[in-house]
ZADO-948560 format. One record per residue: residue in three letters; residue number from 1; x, y, z of N, C-alpha, C in turn. Coordinates in nm, 2 decimals, decimal comma, always signed. Layout:
N
+--------+-----+--------+--------+--------+--------+--------+--------+--------+--------+--------+
| residu | num |     nx |     ny |     nz |    cax |    cay |    caz |     cx |     cy |     cz |
+--------+-----+--------+--------+--------+--------+--------+--------+--------+--------+--------+
|    Ala | NUM |      X |      Y |      Z |      X |      Y |      Z |      X |      Y |      Z |
...
+--------+-----+--------+--------+--------+--------+--------+--------+--------+--------+--------+
END
This chain:
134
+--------+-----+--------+--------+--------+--------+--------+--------+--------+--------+--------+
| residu | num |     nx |     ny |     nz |    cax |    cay |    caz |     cx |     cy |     cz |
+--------+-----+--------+--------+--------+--------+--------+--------+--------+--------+--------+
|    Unk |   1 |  -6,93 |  -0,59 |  +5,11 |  -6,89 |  -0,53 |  +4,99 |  -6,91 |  -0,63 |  +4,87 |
|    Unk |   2 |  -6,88 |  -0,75 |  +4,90 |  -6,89 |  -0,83 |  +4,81 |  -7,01 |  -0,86 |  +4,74 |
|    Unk |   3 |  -7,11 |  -0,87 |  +4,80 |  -7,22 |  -0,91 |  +4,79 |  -7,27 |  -0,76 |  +4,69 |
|    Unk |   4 |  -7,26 |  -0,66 |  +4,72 |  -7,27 |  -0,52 |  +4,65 |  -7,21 |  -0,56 |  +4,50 |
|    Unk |   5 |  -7,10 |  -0,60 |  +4,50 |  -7,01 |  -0,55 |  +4,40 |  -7,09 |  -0,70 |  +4,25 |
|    Unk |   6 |  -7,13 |  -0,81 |  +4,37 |  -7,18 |  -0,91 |  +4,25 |  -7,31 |  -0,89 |  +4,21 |
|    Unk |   7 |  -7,38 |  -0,84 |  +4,33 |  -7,54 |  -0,78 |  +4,25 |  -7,53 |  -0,67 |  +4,16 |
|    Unk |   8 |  -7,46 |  -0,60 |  +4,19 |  -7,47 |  -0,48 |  +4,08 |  -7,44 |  -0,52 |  +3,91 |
|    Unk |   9 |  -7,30 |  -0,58 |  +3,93 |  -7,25 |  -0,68 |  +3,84 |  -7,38 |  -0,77 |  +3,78 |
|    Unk |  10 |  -7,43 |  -0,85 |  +3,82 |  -7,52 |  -0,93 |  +3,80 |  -7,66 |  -0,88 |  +3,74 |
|    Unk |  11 |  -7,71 |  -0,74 |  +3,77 |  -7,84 |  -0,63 |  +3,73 |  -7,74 |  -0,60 |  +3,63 |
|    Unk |  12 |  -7,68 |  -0,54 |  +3,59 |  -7,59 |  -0,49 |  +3,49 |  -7,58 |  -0,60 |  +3,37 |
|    Unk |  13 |  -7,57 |  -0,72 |  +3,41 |  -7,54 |  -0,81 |  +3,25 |  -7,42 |  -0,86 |  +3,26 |
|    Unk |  14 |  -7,30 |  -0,78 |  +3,33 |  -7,16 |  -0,81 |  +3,25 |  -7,12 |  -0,87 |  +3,34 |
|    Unk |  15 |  -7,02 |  -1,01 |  +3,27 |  -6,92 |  -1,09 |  +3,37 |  -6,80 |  -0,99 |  +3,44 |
|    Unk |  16 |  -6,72 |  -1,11 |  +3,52 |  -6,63 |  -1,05 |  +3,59 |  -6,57 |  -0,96 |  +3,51 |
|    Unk |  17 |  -6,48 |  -1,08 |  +3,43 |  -6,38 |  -0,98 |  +3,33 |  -6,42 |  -0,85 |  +3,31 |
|    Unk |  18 |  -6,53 |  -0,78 |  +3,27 |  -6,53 |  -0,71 |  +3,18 |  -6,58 |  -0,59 |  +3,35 |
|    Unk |  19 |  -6,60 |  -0,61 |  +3,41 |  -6,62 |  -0,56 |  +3,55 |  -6,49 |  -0,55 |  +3,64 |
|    Unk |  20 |  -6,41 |  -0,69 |  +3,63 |  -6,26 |  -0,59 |  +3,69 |  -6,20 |  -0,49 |  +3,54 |
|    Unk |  21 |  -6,23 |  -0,49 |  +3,47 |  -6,22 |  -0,41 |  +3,35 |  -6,26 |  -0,23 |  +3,42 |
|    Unk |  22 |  -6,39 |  -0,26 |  +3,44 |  -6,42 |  -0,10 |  +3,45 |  -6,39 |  -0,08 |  +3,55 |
|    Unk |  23 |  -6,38 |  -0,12 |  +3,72 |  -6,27 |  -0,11 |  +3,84 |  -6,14 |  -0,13 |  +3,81 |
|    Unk |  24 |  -6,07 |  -0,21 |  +3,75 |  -5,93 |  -0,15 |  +3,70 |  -5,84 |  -0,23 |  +3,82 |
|    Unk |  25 |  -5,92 |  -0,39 |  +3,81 |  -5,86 |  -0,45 |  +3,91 |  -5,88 |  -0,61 |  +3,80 |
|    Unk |  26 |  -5,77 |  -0,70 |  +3,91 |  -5,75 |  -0,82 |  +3,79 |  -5,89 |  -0,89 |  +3,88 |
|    Unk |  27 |  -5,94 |  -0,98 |  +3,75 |  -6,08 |  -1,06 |  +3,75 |  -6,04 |  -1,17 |  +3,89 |
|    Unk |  28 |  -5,97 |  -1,21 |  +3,89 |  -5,92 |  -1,31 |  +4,02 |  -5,95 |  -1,19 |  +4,16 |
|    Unk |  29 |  -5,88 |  -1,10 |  +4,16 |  -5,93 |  -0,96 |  +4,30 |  -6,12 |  -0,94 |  +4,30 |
|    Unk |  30 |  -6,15 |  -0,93 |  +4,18 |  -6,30 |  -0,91 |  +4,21 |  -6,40 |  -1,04 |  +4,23 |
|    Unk |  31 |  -6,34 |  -1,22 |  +4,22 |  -6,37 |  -1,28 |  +4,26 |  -6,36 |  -1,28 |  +4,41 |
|    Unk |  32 |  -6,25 |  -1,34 |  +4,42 |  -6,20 |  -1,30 |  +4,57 |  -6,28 |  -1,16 |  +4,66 |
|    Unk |  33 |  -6,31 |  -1,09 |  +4,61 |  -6,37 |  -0,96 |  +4,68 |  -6,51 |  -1,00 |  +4,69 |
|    Unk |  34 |  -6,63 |  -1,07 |  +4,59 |  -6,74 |  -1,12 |  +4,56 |  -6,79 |  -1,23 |  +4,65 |
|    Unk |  35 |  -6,64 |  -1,30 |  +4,68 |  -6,68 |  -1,46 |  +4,74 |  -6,63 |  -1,38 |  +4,92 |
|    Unk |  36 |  -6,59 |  -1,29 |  +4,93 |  -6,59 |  -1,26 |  +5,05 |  -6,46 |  -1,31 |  +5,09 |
|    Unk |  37 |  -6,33 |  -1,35 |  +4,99 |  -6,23 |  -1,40 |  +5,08 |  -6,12 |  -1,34 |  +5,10 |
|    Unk |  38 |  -6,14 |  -1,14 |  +5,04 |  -6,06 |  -1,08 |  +5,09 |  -6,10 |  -0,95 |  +5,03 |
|    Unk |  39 |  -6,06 |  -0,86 |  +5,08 |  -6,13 |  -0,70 |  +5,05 |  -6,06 |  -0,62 |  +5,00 |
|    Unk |  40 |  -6,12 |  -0,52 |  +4,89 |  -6,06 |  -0,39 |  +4,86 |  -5,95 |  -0,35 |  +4,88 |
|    Unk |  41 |  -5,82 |  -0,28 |  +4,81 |  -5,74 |  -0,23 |  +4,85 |  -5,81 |  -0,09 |  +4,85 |
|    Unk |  42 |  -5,76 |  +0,00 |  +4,97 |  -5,83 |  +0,11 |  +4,94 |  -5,81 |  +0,21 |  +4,76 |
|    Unk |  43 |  -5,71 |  +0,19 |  +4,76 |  -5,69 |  +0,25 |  +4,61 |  -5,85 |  +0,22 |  +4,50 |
|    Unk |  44 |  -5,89 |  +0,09 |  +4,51 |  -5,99 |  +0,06 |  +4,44 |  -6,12 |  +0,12 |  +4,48 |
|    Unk |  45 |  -6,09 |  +0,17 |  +4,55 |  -6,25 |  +0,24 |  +4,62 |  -6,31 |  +0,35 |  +4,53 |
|    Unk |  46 |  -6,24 |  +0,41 |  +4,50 |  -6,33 |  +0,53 |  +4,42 |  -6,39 |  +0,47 |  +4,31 |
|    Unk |  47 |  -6,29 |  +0,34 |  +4,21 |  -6,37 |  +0,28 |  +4,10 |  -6,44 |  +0,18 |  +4,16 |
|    Unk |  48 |  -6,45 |  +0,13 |  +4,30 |  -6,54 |  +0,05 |  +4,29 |  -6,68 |  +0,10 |  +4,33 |
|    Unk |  49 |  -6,67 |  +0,25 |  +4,40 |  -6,78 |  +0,33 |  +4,46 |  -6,87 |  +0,41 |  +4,32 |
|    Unk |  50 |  -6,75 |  +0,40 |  +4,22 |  -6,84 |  +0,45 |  +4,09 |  -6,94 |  +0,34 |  +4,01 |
|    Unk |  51 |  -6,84 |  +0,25 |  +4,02 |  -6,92 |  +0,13 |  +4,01 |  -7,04 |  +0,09 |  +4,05 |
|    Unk |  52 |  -7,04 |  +0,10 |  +4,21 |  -7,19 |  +0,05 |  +4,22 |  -7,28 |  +0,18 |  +4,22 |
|    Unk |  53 |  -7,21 |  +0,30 |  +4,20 |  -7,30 |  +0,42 |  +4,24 |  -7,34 |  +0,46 |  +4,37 |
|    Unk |  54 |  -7,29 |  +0,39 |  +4,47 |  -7,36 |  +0,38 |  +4,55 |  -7,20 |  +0,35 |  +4,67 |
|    Unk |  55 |  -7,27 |  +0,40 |  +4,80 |  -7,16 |  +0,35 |  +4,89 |  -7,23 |  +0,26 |  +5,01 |
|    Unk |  56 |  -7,22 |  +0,13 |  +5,02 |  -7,28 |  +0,03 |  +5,12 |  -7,21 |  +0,03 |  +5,21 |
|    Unk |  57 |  -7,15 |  +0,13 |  +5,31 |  -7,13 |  +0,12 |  +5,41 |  -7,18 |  +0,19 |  +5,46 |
|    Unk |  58 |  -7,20 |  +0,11 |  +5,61 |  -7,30 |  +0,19 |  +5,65 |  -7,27 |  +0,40 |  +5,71 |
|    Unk |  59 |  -7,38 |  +0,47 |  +5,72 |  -7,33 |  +0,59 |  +5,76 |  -7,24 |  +0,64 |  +5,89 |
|    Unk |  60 |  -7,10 |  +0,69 |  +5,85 |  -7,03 |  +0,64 |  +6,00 |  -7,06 |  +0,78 |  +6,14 |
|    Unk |  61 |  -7,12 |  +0,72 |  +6,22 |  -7,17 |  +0,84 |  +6,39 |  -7,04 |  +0,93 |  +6,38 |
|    Unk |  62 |  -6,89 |  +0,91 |  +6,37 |  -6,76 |  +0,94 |  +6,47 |  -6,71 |  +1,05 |  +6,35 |
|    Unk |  63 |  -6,69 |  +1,15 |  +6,45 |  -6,60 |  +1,23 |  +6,33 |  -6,44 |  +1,13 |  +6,27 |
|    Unk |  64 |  -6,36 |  +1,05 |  +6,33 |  -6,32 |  +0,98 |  +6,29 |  -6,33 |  +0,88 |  +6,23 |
|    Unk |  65 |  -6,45 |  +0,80 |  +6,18 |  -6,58 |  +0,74 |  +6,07 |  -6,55 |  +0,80 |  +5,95 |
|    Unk |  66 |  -6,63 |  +0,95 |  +5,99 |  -6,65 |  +1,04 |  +5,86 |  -6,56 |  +1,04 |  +5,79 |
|    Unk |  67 |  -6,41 |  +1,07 |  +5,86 |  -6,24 |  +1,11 |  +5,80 |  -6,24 |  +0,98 |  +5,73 |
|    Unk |  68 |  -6,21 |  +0,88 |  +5,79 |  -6,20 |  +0,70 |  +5,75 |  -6,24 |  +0,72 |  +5,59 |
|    Unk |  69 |  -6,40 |  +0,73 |  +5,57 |  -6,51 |  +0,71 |  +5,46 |  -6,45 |  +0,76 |  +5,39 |
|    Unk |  70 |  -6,43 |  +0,90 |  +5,40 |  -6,37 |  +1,01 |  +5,33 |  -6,26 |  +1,00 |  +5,23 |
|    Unk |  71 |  -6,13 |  +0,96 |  +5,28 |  -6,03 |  +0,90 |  +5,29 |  -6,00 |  +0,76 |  +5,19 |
|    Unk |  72 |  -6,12 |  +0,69 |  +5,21 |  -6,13 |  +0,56 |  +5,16 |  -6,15 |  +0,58 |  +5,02 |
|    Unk |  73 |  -6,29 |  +0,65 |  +5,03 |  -6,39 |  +0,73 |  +4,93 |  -6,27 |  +0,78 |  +4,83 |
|    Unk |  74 |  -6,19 |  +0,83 |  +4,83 |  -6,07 |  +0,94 |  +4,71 |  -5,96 |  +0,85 |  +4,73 |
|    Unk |  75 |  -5,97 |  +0,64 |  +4,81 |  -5,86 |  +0,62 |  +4,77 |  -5,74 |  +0,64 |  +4,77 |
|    Unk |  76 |  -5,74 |  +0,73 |  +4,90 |  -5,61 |  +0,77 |  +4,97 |  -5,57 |  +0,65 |  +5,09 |
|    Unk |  77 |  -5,44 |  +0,65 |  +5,09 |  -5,38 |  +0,57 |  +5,24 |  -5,38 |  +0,69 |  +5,33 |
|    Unk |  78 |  -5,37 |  +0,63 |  +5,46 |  -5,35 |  +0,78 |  +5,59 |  -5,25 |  +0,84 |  +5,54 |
|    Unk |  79 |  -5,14 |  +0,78 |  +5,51 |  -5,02 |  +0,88 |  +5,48 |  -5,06 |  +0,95 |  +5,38 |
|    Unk |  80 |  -5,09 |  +0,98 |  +5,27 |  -5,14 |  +1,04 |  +5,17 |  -5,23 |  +1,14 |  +5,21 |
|    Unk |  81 |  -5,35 |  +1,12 |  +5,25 |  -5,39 |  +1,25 |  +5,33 |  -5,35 |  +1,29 |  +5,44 |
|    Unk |  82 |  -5,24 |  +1,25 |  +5,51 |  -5,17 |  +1,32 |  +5,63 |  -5,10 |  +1,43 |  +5,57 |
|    Unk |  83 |  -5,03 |  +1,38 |  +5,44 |  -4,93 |  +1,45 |  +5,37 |  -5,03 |  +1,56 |  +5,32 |
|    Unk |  84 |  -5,16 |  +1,56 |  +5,24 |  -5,21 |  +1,60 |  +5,20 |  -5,23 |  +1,76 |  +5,27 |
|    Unk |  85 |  -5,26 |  +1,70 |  +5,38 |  -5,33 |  +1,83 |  +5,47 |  -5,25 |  +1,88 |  +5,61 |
|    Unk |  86 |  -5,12 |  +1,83 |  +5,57 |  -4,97 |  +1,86 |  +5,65 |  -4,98 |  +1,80 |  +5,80 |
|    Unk |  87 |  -5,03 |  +1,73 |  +5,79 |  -5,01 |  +1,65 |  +5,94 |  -4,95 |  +1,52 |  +5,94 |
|    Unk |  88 |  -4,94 |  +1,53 |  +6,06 |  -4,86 |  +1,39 |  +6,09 |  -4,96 |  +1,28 |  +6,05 |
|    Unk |  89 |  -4,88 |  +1,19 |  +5,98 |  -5,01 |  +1,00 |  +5,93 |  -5,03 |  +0,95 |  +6,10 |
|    Unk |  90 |  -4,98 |  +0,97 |  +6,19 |  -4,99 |  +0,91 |  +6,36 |  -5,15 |  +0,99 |  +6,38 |
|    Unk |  91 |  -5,10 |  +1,12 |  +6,36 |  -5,23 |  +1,22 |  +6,42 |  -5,33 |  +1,18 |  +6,36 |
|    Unk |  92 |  -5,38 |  +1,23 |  +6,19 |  -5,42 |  +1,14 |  +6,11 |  -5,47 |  +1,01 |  +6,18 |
|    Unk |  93 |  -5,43 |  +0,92 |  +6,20 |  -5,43 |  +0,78 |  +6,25 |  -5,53 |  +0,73 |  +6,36 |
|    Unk |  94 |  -5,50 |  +0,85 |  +6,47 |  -5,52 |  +0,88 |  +6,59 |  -5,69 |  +0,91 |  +6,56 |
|    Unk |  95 |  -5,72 |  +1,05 |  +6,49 |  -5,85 |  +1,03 |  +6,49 |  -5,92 |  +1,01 |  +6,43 |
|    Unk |  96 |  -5,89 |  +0,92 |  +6,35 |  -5,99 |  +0,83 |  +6,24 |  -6,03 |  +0,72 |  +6,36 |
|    Unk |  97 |  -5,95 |  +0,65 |  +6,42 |  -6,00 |  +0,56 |  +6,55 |  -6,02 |  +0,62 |  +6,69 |
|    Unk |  98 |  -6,13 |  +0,76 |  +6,70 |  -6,09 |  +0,84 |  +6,76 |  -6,09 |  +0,80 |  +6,90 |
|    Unk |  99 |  -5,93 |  +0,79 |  +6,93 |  -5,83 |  +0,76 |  +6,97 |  -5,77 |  +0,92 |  +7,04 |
|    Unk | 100 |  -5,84 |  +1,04 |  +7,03 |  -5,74 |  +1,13 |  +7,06 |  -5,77 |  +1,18 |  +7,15 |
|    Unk | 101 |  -5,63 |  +1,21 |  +7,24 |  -5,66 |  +1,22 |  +7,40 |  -5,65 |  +1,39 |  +7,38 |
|    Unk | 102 |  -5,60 |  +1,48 |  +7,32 |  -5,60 |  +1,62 |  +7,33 |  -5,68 |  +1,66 |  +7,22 |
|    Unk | 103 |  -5,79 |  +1,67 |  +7,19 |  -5,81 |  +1,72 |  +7,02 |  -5,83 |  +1,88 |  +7,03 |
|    Unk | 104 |  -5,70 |  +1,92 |  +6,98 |  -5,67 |  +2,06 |  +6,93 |  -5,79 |  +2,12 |  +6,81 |
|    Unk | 105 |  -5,83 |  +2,23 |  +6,86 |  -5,97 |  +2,28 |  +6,78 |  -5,88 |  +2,33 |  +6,62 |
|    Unk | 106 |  -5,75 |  +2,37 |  +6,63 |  -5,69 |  +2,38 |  +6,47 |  -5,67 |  +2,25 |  +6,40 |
|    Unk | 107 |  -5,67 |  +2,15 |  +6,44 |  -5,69 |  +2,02 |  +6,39 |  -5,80 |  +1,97 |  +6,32 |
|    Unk | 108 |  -5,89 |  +2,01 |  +6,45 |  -6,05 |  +2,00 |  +6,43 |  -6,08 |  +2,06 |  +6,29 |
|    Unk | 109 |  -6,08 |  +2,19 |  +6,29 |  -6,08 |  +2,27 |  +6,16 |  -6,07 |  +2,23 |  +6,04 |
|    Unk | 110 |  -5,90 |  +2,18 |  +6,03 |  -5,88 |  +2,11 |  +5,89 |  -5,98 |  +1,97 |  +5,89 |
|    Unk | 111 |  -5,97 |  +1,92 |  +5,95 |  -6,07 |  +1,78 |  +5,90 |  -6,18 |  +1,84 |  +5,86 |
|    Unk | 112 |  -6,28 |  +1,90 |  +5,93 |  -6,36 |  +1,98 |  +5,88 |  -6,39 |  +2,06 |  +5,77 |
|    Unk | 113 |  -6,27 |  +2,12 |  +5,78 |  -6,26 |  +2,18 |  +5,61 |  -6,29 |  +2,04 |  +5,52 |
|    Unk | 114 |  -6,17 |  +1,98 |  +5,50 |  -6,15 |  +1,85 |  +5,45 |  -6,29 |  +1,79 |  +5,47 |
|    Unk | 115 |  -6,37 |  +1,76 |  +5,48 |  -6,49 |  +1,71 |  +5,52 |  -6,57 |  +1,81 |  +5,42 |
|    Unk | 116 |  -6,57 |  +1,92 |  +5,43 |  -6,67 |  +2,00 |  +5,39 |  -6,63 |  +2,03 |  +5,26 |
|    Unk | 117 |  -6,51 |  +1,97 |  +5,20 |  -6,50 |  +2,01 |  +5,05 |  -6,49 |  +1,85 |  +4,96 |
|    Unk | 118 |  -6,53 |  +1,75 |  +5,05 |  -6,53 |  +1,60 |  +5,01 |  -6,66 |  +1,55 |  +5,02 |
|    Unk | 119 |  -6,71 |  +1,50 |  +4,87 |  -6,81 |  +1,46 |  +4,88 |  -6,81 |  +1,30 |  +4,80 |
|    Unk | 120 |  -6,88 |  +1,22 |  +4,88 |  -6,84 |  +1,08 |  +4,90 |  -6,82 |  +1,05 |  +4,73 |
|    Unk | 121 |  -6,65 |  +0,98 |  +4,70 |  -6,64 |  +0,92 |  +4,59 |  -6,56 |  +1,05 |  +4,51 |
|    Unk | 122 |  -6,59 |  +1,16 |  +4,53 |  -6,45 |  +1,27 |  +4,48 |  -6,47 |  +1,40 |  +4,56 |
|    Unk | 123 |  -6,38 |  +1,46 |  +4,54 |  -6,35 |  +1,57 |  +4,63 |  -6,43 |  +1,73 |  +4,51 |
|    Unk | 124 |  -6,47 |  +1,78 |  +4,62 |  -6,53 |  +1,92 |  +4,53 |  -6,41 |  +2,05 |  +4,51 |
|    Unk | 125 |  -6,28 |  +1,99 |  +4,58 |  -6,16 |  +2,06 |  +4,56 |  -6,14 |  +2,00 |  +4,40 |
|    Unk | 126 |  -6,10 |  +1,89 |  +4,39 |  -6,10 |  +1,78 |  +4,26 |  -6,15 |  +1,87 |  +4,18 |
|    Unk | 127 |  -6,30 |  +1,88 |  +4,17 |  -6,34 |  +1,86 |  +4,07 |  -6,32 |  +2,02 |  +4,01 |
|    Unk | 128 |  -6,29 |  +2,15 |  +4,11 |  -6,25 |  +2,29 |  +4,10 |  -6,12 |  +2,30 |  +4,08 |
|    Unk | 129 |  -6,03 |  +2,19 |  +4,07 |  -5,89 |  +2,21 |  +4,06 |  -5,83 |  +2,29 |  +4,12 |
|    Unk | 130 |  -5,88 |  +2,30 |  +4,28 |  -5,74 |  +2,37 |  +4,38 |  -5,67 |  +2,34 |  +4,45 |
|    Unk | 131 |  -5,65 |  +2,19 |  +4,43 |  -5,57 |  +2,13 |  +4,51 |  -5,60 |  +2,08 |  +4,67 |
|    Unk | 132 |  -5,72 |  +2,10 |  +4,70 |  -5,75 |  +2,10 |  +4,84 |  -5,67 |  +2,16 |  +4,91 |
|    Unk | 133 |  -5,63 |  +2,28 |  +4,92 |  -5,54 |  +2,33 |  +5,02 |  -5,62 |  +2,33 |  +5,13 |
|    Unk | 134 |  -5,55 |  +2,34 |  +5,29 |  -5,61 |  +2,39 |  +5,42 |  -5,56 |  +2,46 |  +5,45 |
+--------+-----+--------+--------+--------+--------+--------+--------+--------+--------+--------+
END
């Protein structure tokens, strides 16, 4: 990510400052993130994914990947979209590392939904203002 965040930066013109400025993080976090000596809070992700335009990770195989990216992508913690979409943050948890030994097909569904109304960096609920219900 680092390396992302200093090229873009760097094709663009502008120093740090003015780059943790448009991410909305302090200039010391986007060094540290640049030099590789410590990463993203997820919160930063959507400004940093606007930022480069672009998302450098790579595309994830696992329906638990996809939720992860997803997830990251709008800047949510697990609890936050557990709450979001009325599940337990364990369950949640479970198949982001997919980790799950029973996967119930009404589960399945909502992630799916949730998947199909999220598109990488904001949600198309967002941007229709309905609150992503499931």
């Amino acid at each position: 990510m680092g390396e992302h965040l200093k090229k873009a930066r760097l094709d663009r013109g502008i120093q740090q400052k003015d780059a943790a400025r448009e991410i909305g993080c302090d200039p010391a976090s986007l060094l540290n993130w640049e030099k590789g000596r410590s990463a993203p809070d997820v919160r930063f992700w959507p400004a940093i994914l606007r930022f480069l335009g672009y998302d450098p990770r790579p595309e994830p195989e696992t329906l638990g990947g996809r939720l992860r990216a997803a997830r990251e992508a709008e800047g949510l913690s697990e609890e936050a979209l557990a709450r979001r979409l009325g599940l337990d943050p364990g369950t949640l948890a479970a198949w982001e590392r997919d980790q799950v030994r029973r996967p119930y097909p009404r589960i399945r569904r909502v992630f799916e939904r949730y998947l199909a109304r999220t598109v990488v960096g904001s949600s198309v609920a967002e941007e229709e203002g309905d609150g992503l219900a499931v």
